[in-house]
VEXDREN-2710 file (C-alpha; in Angstrom, 1 decimal):
% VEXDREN-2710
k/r/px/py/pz
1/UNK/-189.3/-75.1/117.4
2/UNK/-192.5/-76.8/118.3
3/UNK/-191.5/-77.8/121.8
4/UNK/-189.8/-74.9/122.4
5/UNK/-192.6/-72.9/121.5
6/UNK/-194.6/-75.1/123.7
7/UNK/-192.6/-74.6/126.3
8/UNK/-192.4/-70.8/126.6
9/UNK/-196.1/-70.5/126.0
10/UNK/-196.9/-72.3/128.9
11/UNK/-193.9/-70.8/131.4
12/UNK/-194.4/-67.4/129.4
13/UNK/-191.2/-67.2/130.4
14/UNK/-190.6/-64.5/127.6
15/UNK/-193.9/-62.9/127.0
16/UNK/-196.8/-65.0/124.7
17/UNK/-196.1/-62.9/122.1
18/UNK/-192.6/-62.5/122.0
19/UNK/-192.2/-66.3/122.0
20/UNK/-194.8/-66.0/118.3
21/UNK/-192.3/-63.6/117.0
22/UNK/-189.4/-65.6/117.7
23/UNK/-191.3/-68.3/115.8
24/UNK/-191.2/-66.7/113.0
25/UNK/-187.9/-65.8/113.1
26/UNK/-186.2/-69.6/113.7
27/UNK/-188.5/-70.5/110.8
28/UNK/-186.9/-68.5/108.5
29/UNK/-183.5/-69.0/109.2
30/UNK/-183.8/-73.0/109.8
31/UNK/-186.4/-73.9/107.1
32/UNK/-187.3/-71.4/104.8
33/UNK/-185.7/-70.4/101.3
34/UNK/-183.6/-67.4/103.1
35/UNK/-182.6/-69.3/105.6
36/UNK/-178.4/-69.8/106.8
37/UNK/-176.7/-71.3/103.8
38/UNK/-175.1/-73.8/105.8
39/UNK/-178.9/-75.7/106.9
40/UNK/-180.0/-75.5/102.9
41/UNK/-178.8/-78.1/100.8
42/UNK/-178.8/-78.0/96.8
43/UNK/-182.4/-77.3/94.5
44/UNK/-183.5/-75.2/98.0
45/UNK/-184.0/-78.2/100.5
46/UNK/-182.8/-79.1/103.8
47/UNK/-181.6/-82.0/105.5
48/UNK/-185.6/-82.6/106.7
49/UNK/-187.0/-82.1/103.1
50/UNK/-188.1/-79.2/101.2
51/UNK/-188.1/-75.6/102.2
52/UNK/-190.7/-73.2/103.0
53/UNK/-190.6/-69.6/100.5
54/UNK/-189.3/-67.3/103.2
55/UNK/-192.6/-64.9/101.9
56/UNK/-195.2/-67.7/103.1
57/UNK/-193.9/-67.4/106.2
58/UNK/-193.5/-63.3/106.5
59/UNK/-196.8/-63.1/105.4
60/UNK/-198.4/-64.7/108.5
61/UNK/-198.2/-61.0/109.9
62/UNK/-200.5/-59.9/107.4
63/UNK/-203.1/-63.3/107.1
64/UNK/-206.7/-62.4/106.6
65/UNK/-207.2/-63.2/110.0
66/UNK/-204.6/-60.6/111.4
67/UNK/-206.9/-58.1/109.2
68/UNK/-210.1/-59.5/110.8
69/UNK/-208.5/-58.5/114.2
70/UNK/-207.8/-55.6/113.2
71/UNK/-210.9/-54.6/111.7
72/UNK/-212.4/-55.5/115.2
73/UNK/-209.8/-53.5/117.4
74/UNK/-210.8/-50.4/114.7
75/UNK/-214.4/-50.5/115.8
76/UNK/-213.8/-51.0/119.2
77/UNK/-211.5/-48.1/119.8
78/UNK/-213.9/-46.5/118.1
79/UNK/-216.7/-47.3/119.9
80/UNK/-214.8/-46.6/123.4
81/UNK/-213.4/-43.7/122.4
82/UNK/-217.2/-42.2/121.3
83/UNK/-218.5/-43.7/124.6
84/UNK/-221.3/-45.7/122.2
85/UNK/-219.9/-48.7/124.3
86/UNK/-220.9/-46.9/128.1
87/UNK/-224.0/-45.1/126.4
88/UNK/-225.4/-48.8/125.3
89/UNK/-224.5/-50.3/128.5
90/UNK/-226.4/-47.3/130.2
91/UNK/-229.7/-47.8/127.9
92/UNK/-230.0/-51.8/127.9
93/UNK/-229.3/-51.5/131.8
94/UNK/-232.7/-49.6/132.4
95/UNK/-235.0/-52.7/132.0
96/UNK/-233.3/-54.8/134.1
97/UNK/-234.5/-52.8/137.2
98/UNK/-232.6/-52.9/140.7
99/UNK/-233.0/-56.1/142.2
100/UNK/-229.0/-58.0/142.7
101/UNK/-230.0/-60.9/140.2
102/UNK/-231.5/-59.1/137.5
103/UNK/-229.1/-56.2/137.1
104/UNK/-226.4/-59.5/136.9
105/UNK/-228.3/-61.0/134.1
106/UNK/-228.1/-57.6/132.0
107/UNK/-224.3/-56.8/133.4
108/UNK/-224.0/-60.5/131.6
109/UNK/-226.3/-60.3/128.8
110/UNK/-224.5/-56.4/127.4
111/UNK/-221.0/-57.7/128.2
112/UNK/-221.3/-60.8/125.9
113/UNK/-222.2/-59.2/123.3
114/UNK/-219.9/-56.6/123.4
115/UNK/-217.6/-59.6/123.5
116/UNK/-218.3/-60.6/120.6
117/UNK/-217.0/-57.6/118.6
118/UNK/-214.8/-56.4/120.9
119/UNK/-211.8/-57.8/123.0
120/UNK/-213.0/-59.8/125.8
121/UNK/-210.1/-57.7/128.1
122/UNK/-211.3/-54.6/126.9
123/UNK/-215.3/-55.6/127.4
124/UNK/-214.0/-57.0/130.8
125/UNK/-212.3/-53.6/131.4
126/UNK/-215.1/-51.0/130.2
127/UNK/-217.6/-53.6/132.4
128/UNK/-215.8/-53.5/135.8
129/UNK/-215.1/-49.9/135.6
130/UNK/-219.0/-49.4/135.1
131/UNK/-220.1/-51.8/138.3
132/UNK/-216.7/-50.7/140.5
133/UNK/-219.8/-48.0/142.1
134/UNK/-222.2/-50.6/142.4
135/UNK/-220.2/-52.9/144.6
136/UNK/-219.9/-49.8/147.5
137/UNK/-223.5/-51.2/147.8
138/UNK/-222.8/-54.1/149.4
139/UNK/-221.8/-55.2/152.4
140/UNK/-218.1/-56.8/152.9
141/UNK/-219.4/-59.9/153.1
142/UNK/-222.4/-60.4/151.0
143/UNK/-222.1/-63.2/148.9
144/UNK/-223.9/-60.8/146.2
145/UNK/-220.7/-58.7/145.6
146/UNK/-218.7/-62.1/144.2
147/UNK/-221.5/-62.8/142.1
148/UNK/-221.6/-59.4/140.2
149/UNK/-217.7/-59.3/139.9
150/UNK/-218.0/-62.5/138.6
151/UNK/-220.4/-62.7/135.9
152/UNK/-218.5/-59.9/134.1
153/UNK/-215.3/-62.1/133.2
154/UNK/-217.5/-64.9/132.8
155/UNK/-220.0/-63.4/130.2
156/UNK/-216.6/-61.6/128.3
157/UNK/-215.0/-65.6/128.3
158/UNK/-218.7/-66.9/126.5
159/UNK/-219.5/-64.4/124.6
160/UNK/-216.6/-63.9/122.4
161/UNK/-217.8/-68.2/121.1
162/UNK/-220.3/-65.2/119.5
163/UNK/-218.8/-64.6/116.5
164/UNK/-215.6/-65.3/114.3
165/UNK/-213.5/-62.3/116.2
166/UNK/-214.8/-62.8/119.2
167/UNK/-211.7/-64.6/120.6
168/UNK/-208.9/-65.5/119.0
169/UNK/-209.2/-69.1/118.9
170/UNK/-212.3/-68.3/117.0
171/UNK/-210.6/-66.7/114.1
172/UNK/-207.6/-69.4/114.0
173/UNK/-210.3/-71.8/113.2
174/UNK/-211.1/-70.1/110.5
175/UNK/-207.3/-70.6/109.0
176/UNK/-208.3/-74.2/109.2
177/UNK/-211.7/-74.5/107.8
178/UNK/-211.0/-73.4/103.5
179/UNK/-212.7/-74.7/101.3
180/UNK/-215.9/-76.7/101.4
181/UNK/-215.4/-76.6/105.2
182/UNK/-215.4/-72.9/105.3
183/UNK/-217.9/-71.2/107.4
184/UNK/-219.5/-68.0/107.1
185/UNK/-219.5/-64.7/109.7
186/UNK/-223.4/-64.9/109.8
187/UNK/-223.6/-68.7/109.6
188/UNK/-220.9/-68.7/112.9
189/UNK/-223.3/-66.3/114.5
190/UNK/-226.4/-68.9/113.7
191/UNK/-225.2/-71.4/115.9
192/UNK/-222.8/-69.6/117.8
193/UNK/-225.0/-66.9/119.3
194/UNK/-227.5/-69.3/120.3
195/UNK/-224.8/-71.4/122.3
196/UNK/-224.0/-68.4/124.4
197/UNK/-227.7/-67.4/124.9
198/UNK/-228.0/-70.7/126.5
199/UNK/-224.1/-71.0/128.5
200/UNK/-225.0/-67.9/129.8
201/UNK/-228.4/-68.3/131.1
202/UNK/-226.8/-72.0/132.9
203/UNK/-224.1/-69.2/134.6
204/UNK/-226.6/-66.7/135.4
205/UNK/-228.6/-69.6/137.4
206/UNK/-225.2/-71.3/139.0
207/UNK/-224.2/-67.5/139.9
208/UNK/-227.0/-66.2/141.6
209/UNK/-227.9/-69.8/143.3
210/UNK/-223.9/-69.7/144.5
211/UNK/-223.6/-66.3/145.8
212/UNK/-227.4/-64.9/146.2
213/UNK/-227.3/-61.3/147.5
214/UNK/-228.5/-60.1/151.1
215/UNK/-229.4/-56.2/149.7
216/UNK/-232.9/-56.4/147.7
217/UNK/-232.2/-53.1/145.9
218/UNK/-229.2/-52.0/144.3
219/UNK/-228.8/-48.4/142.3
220/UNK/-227.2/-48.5/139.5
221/UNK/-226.3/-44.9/138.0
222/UNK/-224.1/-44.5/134.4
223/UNK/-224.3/-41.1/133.8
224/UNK/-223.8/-40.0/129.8
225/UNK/-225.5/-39.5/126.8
226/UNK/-224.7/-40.2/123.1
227/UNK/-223.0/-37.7/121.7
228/UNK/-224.1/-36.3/118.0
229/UNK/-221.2/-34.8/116.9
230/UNK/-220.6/-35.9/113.2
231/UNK/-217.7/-37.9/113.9
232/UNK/-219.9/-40.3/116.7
233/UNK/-222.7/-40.5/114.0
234/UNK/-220.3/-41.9/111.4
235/UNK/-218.9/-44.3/114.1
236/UNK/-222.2/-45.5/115.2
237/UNK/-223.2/-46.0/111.1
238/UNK/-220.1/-47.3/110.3
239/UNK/-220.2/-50.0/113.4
240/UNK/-223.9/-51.0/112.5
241/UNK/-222.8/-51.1/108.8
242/UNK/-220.2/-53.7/109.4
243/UNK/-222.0/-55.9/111.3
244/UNK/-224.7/-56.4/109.0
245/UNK/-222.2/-56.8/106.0
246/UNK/-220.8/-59.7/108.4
247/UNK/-224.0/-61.0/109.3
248/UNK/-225.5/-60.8/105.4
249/UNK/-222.2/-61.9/103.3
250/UNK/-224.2/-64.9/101.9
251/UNK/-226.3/-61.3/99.9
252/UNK/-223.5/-59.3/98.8
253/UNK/-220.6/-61.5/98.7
254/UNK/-217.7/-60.1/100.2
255/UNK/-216.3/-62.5/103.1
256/UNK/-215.6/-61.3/106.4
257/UNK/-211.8/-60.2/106.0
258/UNK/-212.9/-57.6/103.3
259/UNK/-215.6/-56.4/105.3
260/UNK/-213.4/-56.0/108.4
261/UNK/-211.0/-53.5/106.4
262/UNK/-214.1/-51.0/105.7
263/UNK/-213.7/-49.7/109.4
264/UNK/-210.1/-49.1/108.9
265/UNK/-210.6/-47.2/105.8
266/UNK/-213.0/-45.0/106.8
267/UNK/-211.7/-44.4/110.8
268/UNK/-208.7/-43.7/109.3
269/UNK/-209.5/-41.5/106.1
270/UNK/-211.9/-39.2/108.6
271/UNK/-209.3/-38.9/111.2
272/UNK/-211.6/-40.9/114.0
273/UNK/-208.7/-43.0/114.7
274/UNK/-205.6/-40.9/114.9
275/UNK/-201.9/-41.4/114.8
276/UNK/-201.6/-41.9/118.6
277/UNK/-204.4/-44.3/118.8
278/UNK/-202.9/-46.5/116.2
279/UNK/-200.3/-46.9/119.5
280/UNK/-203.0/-48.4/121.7
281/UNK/-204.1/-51.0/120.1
282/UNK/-203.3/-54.4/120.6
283/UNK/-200.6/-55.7/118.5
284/UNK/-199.7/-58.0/120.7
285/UNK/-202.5/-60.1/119.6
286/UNK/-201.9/-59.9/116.4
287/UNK/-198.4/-61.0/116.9
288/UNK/-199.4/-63.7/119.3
289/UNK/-202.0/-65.3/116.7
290/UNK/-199.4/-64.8/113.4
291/UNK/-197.2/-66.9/115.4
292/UNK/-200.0/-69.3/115.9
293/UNK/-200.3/-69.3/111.9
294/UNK/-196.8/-69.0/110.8
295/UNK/-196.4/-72.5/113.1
296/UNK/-199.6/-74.3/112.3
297/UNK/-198.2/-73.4/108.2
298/UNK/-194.5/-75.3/109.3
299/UNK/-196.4/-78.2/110.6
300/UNK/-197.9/-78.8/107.8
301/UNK/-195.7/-78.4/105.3
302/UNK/-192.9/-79.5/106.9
303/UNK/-194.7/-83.0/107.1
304/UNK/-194.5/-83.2/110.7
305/UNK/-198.0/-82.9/111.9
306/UNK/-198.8/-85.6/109.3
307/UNK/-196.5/-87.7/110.7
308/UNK/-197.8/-87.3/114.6
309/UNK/-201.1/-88.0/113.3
310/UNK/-200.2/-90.5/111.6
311/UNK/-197.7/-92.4/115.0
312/UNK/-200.8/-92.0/117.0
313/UNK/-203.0/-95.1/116.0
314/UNK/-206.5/-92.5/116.2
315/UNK/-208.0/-95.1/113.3
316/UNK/-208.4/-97.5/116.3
317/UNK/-210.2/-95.2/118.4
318/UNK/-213.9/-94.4/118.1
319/UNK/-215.0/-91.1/116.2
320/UNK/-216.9/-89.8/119.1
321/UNK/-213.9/-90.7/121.7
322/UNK/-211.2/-88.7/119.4
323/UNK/-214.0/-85.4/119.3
324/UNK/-214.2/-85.7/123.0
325/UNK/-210.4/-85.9/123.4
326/UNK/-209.1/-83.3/121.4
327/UNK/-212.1/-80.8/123.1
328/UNK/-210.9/-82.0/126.8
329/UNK/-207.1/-81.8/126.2
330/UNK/-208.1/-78.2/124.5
331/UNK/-210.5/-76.8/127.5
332/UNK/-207.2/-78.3/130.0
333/UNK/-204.5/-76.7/128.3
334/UNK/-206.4/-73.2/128.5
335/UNK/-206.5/-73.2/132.1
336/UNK/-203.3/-73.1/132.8
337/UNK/-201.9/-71.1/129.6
338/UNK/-203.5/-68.4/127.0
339/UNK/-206.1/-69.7/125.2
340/UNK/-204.8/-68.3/121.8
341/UNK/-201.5/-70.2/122.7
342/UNK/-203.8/-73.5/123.2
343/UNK/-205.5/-73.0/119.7
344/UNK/-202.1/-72.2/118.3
345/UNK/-200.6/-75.8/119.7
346/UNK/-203.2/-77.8/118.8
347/UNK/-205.0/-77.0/115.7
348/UNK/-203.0/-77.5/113.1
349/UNK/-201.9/-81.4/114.4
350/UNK/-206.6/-81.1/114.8
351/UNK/-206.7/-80.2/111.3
352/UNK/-204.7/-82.9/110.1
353/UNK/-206.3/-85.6/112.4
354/UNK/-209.6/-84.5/110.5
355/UNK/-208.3/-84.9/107.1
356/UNK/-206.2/-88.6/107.7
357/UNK/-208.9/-90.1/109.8
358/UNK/-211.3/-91.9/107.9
359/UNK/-214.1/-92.7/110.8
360/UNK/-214.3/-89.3/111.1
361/UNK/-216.0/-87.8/107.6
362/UNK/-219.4/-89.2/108.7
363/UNK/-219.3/-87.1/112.0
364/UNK/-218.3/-84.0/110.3
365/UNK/-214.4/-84.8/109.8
366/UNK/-212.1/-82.2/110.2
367/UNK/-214.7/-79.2/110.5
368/UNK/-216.3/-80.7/113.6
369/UNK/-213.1/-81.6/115.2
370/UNK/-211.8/-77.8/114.5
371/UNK/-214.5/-76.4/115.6
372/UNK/-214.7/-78.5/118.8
373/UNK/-211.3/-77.6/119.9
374/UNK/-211.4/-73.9/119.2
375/UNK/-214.9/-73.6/121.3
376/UNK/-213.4/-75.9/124.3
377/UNK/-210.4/-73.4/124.4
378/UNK/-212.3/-70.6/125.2
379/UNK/-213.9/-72.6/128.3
380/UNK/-210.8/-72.8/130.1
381/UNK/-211.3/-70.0/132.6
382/UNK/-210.8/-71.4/136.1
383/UNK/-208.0/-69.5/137.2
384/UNK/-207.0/-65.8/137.4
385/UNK/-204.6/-67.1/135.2
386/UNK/-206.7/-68.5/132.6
387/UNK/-208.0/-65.2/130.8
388/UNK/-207.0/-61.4/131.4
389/UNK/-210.7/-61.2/132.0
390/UNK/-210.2/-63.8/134.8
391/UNK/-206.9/-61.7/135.9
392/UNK/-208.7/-58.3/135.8
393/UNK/-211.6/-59.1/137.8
394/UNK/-209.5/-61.2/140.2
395/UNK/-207.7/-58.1/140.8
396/UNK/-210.5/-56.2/141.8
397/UNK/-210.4/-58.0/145.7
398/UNK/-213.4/-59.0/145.5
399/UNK/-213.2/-62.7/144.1
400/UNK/-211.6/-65.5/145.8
401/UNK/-209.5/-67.7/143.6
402/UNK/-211.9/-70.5/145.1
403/UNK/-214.6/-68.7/144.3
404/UNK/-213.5/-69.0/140.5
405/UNK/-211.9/-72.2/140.0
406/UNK/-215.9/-73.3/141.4
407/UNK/-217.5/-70.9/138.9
408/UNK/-215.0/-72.2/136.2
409/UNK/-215.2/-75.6/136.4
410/UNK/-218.8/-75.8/136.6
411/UNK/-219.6/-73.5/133.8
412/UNK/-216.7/-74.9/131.6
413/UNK/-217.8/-78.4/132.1
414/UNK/-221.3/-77.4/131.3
415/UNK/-220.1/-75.8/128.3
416/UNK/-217.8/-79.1/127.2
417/UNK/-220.8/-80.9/127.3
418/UNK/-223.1/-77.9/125.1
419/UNK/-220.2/-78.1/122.9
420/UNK/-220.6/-82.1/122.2
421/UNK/-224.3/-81.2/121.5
422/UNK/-224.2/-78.5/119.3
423/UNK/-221.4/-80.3/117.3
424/UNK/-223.7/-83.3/117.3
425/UNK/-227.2/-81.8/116.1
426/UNK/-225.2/-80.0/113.8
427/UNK/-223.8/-82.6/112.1
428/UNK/-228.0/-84.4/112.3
429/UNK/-229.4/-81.6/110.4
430/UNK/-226.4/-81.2/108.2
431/UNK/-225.7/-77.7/108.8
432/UNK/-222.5/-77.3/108.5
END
């Protein structure tokens, strides 16, 4: 199931989230406790050992991090459908003034962070739509017009290494890091946010060194204001609201998967997010990720990611050389398949390298590992393929595919290399 999981995620020969559903389904007829009679054996095993309750694996559709998601799509549906998402574009744009490089560093600046709480195809979306005006300013073949369709996909990639649900491969490493290792929304942020202050600024400078602009002015005009009706007041409270409950759960003590349901309550009770919305939004990522979960849960239990780890002699290897490893094969994979899909393959056989592997407990063990390979998936973005961010602007005409495997390369192997050092002075200070 594994392999052919691995397989179809990479082809997407079915669609990526088709292929997590069918997942779930040959887990519970091959391994599970309802599974065909003829594959369980007496006392509820099977001829590979024991079997998985059938609910364990159902319940992967409904995992605390499928509620996260959710919680996130609520606000941003919200958001767009309230227009706070254009109306904030339209006031944090005014400083930035006209000139070609400083509009891109606040077209870059806005779009991560609405990356962080929103989907980074949606951000990508709502960004594009806002500059497709702006690029009638240039000329056909001023380098200037790749550089502002390009820093929107690439600020939506880094910015969603923000916060817990800013991408999924985020969230999944929160599956894997219980316990002692678990990590907070606001203590994510701390050293998250701060990471994509400084990726971003690298891009901005690579960008507009790359592809510097022959027009010295550019006018940029979002018409709109914010609306006052009382449903927009309660989405703008409600958004603030949950974003400080995220940022401050160390003060009142509800973790991030609680908080994330308060949106849905309250959209929902007030009638802000109807019936037909509830159609638009993405369940396709949840699927895709609770396939992610439901396999990372057979791995484990079924013994089989322990005894990958454990075939592979990583006790020989140095601590350091297994970090940068797993982050490389991670940042690899998610060029050439969905990120998500790359976090789904690889973390739980991560988790269990961290937990067997002795050398590693004085760099961090498992947490730093997990953490490593979730970040290094969400810097494969070379290709048009790579993200729908990627895809989107790609589709626009206006971006070479050379043009982005240079951008891509550069900024993910920049990023590779931030990722080894914020892994590193966070283990120094013991942070984490």
């Amino acid at each position: 199931i594994f392999f052919l999981a691995a397989m179809l995620w990479i082809t997407e020969a079915i669609p990526i989230y088709a292929t997590s559903i069918l997942i779930i389904v040959l887990l519970l007829i091959t391994i599970s406790s309802s599974g065909i009679n003829v594959l369980i054996a007496d006392a509820g095993t099977t001829d590979f050992g024991e079997t998985i309750p059938y609910h364990e694996i159902m319940g992967t559709l409904s995992s605390p991090i499928i509620l996260l998601f959710l919680g996130g799509f609520f606000l941003a549906m919200a958001s767009t459908k309230y227009r706070l998402d254009q109306n904030l574009a339209r006031v944090l744009l005014k400083p930035f003034g006209r000139r070609p490089a400083n509009i891109i560093m606040g077209l870059m600046m806005i779009t991560a962070f609405f990356s962080m709480f929103m989907s980074n195809t949606a951000t990508t979306a709502m960004m594009l739509s806002i500059i497709a005006p702006v690029l009638l300013h240039f000329n056909h073949n001023d380098p200037g017009k790749i550089a502002l369709a390009l820093c929107i996909p690439l600020a939506a990639n880094i910015g969603g290494l923000g916060t817990p649900i800013g991408t999924p491969p985020n969230a999944l490493a929160l599956k894997y890091l219980t316990g002692i290792d678990a990590i907070g929304f606001g203590q994510w942020m701390s050293f998250g946010v701060p990471f994509v202050i400084l990726l971003l600024g690298i891009s901005w400078f690579i960008l507009t060194c790359l592809f510097r602009s022959d027009v010295e002015e550019v006018k940029l005009d979002i018409k709109g204001e914010f609306s006052k009706s009382p449903k927009a007041i309660v989405v703008y409270v409600t958004f603030c609201l949950t974003i400080l409950l995220w940022l401050f759960d160390f003060v009142h003590g509800m973790n991030s998967y609680t908080v994330a349901m308060i949106p849905v309550g309250v959209f929902l009770s007030l009638n802000i997010i109807t019936k037909e919305d509830l159609k638009r939004i993405n369940w396709d990522v949840l699927w895709l990720v609770s396939g992610g979960i439901a396999l990372g849960l057979a791995l484990a239990k079924s013994g089989l990611a322990e005894h990958v780890v454990t075939s592979i002699p990583f006790g020989e290897f140095s601590p350091f050389m297994i970090i940068v490893l797993t982050a490389v094969i991670s940042a690899v994979m998610a060029n050439f398949m969905s990120n998500t899909a790359t976090a789904n393959l690889l973390l739980p056989i991560i988790a269990t390298i961290g937990a067997t592997v002795v050398s590693l407990e004085p760099y961090g063990g498992s947490k730093m590992l997990i953490l490593g390979t979730a970040m290094a998936a969400s810097l494969g973005m070379a290709l048009p393929i790579s993200t729908p961010p990627n895809a989107l602007a790609h589709a626009t005409g206006v971006i070479d595919t050379k043009n982005m495997i240079k951008i891509g390369v550069l900024v993910g192997g920049i990023g590779l290399l931030l990722v080894f050092v914020t892994l590193y002075v966070l283990n120094l200070i013991n942070f984490l």
